[in-house]
Every structure is written in C-alpha cells, then in structure tokens.
N, C-alpha and C positions, 0 to 999 in steps of 0.2 A: 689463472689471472682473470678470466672471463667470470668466474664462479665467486671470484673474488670481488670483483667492481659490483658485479650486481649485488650481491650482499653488504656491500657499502649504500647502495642506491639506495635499497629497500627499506635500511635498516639504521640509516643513519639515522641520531638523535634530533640533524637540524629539517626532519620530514618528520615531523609528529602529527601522526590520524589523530591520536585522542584528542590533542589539542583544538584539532581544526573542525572534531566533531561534535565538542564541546560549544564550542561559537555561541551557535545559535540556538542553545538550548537553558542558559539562565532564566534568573527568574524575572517576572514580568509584573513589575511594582504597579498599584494603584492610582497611587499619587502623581506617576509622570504628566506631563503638560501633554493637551490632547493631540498633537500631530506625532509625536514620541508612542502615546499611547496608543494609536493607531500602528503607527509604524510594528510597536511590540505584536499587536494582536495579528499582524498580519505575519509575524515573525514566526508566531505559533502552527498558523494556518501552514504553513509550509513543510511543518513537520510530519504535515498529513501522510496514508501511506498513497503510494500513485505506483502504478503499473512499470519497473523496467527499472524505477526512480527516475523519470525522466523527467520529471518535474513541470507537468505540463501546462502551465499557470501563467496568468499576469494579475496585476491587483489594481485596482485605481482608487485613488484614495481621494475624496472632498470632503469638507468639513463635518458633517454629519453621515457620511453614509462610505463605505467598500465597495466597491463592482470585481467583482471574480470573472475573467475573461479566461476563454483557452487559449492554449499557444498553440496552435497546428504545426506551425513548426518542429516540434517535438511529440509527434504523434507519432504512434507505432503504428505506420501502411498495411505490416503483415499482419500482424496478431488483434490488430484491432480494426479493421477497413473501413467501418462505420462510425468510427469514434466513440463507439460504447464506452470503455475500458476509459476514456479521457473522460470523459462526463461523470464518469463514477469518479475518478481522480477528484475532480473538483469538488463532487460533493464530499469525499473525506475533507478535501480542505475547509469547504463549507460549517461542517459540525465542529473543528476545530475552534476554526474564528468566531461561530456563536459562543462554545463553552469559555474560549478565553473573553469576547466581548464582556458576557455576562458577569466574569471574574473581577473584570476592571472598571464596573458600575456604569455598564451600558444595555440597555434594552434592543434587542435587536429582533427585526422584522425582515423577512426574505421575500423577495420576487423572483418566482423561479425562470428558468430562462423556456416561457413558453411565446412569447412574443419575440425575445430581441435573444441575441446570440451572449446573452450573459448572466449571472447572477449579481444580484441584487443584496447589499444588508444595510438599511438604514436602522441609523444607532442614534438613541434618545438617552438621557440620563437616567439612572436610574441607583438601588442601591448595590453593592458591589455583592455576587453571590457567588464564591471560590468554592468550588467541592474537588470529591475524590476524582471525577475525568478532567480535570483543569491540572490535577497534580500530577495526573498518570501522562498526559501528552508529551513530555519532552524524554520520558522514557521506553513509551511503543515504538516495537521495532516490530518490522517480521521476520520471524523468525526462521529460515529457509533448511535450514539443519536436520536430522531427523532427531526424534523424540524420543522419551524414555519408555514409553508403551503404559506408564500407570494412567490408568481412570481418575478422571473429576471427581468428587464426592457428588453425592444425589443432594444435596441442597446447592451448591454450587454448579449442579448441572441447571437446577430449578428455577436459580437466579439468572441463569444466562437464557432459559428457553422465556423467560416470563420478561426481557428488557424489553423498554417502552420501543415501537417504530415507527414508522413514517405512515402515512394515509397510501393505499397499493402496495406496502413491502411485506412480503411474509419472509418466515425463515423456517427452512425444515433440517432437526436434527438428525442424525447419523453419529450412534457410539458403540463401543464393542466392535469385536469380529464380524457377527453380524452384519451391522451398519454398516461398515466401510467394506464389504467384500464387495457390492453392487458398485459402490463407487469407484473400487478399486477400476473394474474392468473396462469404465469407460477411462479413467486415467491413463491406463494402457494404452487402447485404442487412440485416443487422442495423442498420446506422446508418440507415438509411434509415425503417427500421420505429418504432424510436427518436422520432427528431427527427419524426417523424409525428403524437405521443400528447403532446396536450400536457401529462396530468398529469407524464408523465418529464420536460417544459420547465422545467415547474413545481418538480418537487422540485430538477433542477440547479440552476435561477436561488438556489433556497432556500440552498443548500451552497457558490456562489460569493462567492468577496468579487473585487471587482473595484476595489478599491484599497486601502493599506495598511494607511488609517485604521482600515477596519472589518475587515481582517485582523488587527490588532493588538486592537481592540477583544474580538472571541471567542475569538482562539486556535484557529480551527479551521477548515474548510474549504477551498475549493481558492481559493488566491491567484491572479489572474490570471497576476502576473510570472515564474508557478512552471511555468505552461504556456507561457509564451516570447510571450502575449501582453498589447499594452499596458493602463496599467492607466486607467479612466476611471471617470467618476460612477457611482452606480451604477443612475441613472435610465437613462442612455445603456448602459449594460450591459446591463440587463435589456429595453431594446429590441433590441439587438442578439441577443440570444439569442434573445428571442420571435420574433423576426422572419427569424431564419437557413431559408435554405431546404435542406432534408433533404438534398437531391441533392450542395450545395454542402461538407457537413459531411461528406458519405458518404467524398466526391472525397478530402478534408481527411484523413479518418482512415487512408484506403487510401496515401495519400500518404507517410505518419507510419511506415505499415509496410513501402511501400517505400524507406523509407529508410531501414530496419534492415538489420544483418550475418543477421538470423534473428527466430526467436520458437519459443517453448516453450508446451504444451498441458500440465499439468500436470491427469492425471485421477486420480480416485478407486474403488477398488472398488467401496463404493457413496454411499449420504446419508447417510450415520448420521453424526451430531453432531462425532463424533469422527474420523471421516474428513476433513469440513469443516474439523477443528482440525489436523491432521497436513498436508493438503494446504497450511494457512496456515503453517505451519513449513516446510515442501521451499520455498519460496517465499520465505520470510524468509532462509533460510539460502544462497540461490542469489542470492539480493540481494546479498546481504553478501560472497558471493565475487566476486561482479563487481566490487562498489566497493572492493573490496581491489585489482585488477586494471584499474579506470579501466573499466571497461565499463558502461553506462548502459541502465537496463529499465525498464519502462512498463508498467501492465495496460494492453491491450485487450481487453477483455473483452465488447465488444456481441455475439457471437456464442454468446457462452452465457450472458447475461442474456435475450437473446429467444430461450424457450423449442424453437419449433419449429426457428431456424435451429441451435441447439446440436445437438436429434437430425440433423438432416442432418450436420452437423461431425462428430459419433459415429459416423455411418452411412462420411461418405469416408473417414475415417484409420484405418476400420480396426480401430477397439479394443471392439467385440465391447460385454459388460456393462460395463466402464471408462467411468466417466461422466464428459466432462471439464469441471473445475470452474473452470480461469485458462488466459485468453491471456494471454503476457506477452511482448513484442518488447522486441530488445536490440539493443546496438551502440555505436558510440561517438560522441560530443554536446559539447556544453559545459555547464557545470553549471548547472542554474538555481539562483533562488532556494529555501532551503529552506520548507517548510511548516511553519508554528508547530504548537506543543503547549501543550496546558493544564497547570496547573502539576499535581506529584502530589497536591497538598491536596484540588483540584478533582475527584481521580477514586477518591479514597477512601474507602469505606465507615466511616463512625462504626462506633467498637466502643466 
C-alpha cells in the first residue's frame, strides 16, 4: 500500500513536470508592449544555468533599463563562502537578458557591479537582432548524466575554442584520455574531500528534490530525474545521500568525466565581482552554442570549490595569476529532464 500511494504521488497525471517546465519557456514576441517586453526578457534571463538551481537572483525593472541584484538568501554557505559561484550565476543570467534584449529591438549597455552591489543593463531602441543563442536558450540544460564517450569533430572543437569572450576570461581546453586524466585526479581528490564535510551533505540534501512533487512544489533545485537518477521519497533520499560513501561518489563523478569528448577551465584574471560576472557570460554563451550544436555540458566544478585542490589545478595547467573559476565537461548524451524556474513575479523587485 505504501509503494502504492507513492506511485500515485509521483505519477499521477494531475502533477505534470512537463507542463510546469514548459512555463516559462515560450516564445518571446517582439511586438509585445515594453513593460510585457521587459517582463519576457527577464523571463529568459532566468533560464540562465546557476549553481544547485537555486536561482540566486532578483530583477528590478524601470522604464529603460534592468538591475540584476543577488539574492543571498539563497546562497550556497558551503560550496561557495565567498559568493563566487552566485556572481557567476548572475552573470549567466546577465548574457541571457543581453542576447534576449537584443532579440526584442533593444540595445543594451551594462555596468558591471564594481561600484554598487548590482548589475546594471540600460536598454535603448534599437533594431531587433534574433540569432542561433536567442533560439538555443529555452532549450540549455545541464546536462548531469554521463556521456557517450564519442569526440567532437575537429571543426566543431575549433568553433568552440575560437567563441568570442569577455575582456580577463580565458578558457583552457582538455579532450581525449589525455586531457581529462589530469583533470580526472583532482575531480577525485576534491570529491572526496566534499562528500567527507557533512555540513556540504547538508546544504546538497537542502537543494535536492527527489521527486516531482516537491520539484513542482518550489520551482527550484536539482530534480533528481535531471541528473539521470531515479526519483524516490524523500526520506529514502536523504538517507541515501547521507549515507553515500565519498570514495564511491568520487569513482561516480570521475566516471561522468570520463565519459565526456572534453572539458573546459574557464579562468579569470582576477576576483573582482565583475570578473565572476563576465566569467558567468563566457559560460552562458558557450552553453548556448553547444545546444545549438546537440553538444551536452555540465559544471564540475569540485576542483575549484575545494580551495586547496583549485591552487594545485592553477599550479598544473599552467595559467600563472589566471584564477580558474568553472570546470565544465562536454560531449554528447540524451537529454534530460529540464530544471524548473520560478515564475518572474517571484524574482521581482517591488517598485
């Protein structure tokens, strides 16, 4: 009877994911009247990728212009103590809302947050320029699953090492066996370290939903069926995570990355706020060309979340003062389910 209800729970027709993940992802007309229009672009910006999915955002909207605020509120304490990982958040949302801006015949200008604790995009008229990363946004996902192990083609690797980037962002590639052994070993080492601390158990277990119900219910966090595993109570979940042993998650994630075509280091010149935020645009924007492309990317990023194994990572590849701020492995998969979003009402600033 217990096996019974909850397979009711799960799976009843009146809790539809697709439906509810569908939302916020139409399409986003020209023509709309400009406070609509705004509303939309920011609709987009949401769909940005962010750390956990915690959605770490607010928006404020006046007549010409967007303000990207963080939410601290929904900050990761453990895995991110500095608020890296949210500033990169927002700069994904940031490349979002320029490439939708620019879709919907607005000219947009940023001020990055080196002065005041926000981003900046005043928007002028202009004429409406729709391309390939405007069409691929409501379809990037990351994709957490592992990979089929084939290679990129060498012109499609050329096209991804050669994308335009921000002023301080490099990117270093890693493909083949090769490339990804080096990375593997700090994957290890950092998972390891990770899955050891149980307040980091603690804040994942907080950010997973491990069934639909209560993925549907918040709008945010990491779905189980999004990372390609099953979904179950969430009592039984959160004994399974409490209870994973390091070694066996370490194996799991090394696994994950030898099953990519590659992966990308994506560093910074330095920390400044606004490096965080351009580093989350090169990221967004390298997203969006894959899924135009069918190519499937992931953070992993335990290797520079656990401080000491980051400087070692710094120290092998190589890159001198370039600090690197995202692992991101790529390659080709089958799509998972997407991760919901809150609606825009929900990430709004009252004016």
């Amino acid at each position: 009877m217990a096996i019974a209800g909850y397979l009711l729970r799960e799976y009843a027709p009146w809790t539809n994911y697709e439906s509810a993940g569908d939302l916020p992802r139409t399409d986003l007309a020209p023509e709309l009247n400009p406070p609509a229009r705004l509303r939309g672009i920011i609709r987009y910006a949401t769909l940005a990728a962010n750390g956990h999915n915690a959605q770490p955002w607010k928006f404020a909207i006046s007549p010409d212009a967007v303000e990207i605020h963080p939410d601290y509120s929904r900050r990761l304490s453990t895995v991110d103590p500095d608020n890296r990982g949210l500033w990169i958040s927002l700069g994904c949302a940031l490349e979002n809302l320029l490439i939708a801006a620019r879709a919907t015949g607005c000219a947009p200008e940023v001020t990055y947050p080196e002065s005041r604790d926000l981003i900046r995009v005043d928007l002028t008229p202009d004429t409406p320029r729709r391309d390939f990363l405007f069409d691929a946004i409501p379809s990037r996902q990351c994709t957490r699953s592992e990979y089929d192990g084939k290679p990129i083609g060498a012109n499609q690797l050329s096209q991804l090492q050669n994308l335009s980037l921000e002023p301080g962002i490099s990117v270093h590639t890693a493909v083949g066996n090769s490339g990804l052994a080096t990375l593997s070993d700090y994957v290890h080492q950092s998972t390891l370290r990770q899955y050891a601390d149980e307040s980091f158990r603690r804040e994942l277990i907080h950010w997973l939903r491990f069934d639909k119900k209560e993925a549907i219910a918040s709008l945010d966090g990491l779905y189980s069926a999004c990372t390609g595993n099953p979904t179950v109570p969430r009592w039984l979940g959160q004994l399974f995570v409490a209870g994973a042993k390091p070694q066996d998650q370490a194996d799991a994630d090394v696994k994950k990355l030898r099953s990519s075509a590659g992966a990308v280091v994506i560093t910074s010149a330095s920390e400044a706020k606004a490096d965080w935020v351009r580093t989350g645009q090169v990221y967004q924007r390298m997203a969006l060309w894959m899924t135009s492309v069918n190519i499937k990317s992931a953070f992993l990023n335990q290797p520079i979340e656990v401080e000491s194994v980051r400087s070692q990572l710094q120290s092998v590849l190589g890159l001198g003062t370039a600090r690197p701020q995202l692992l991101v492995r790529f390659g080709y998969a089958k799509a998972m389910p997407c991760s919901l979003r809150r609606p825009v009402q929900q990430v709004l600033i009252p004016t």
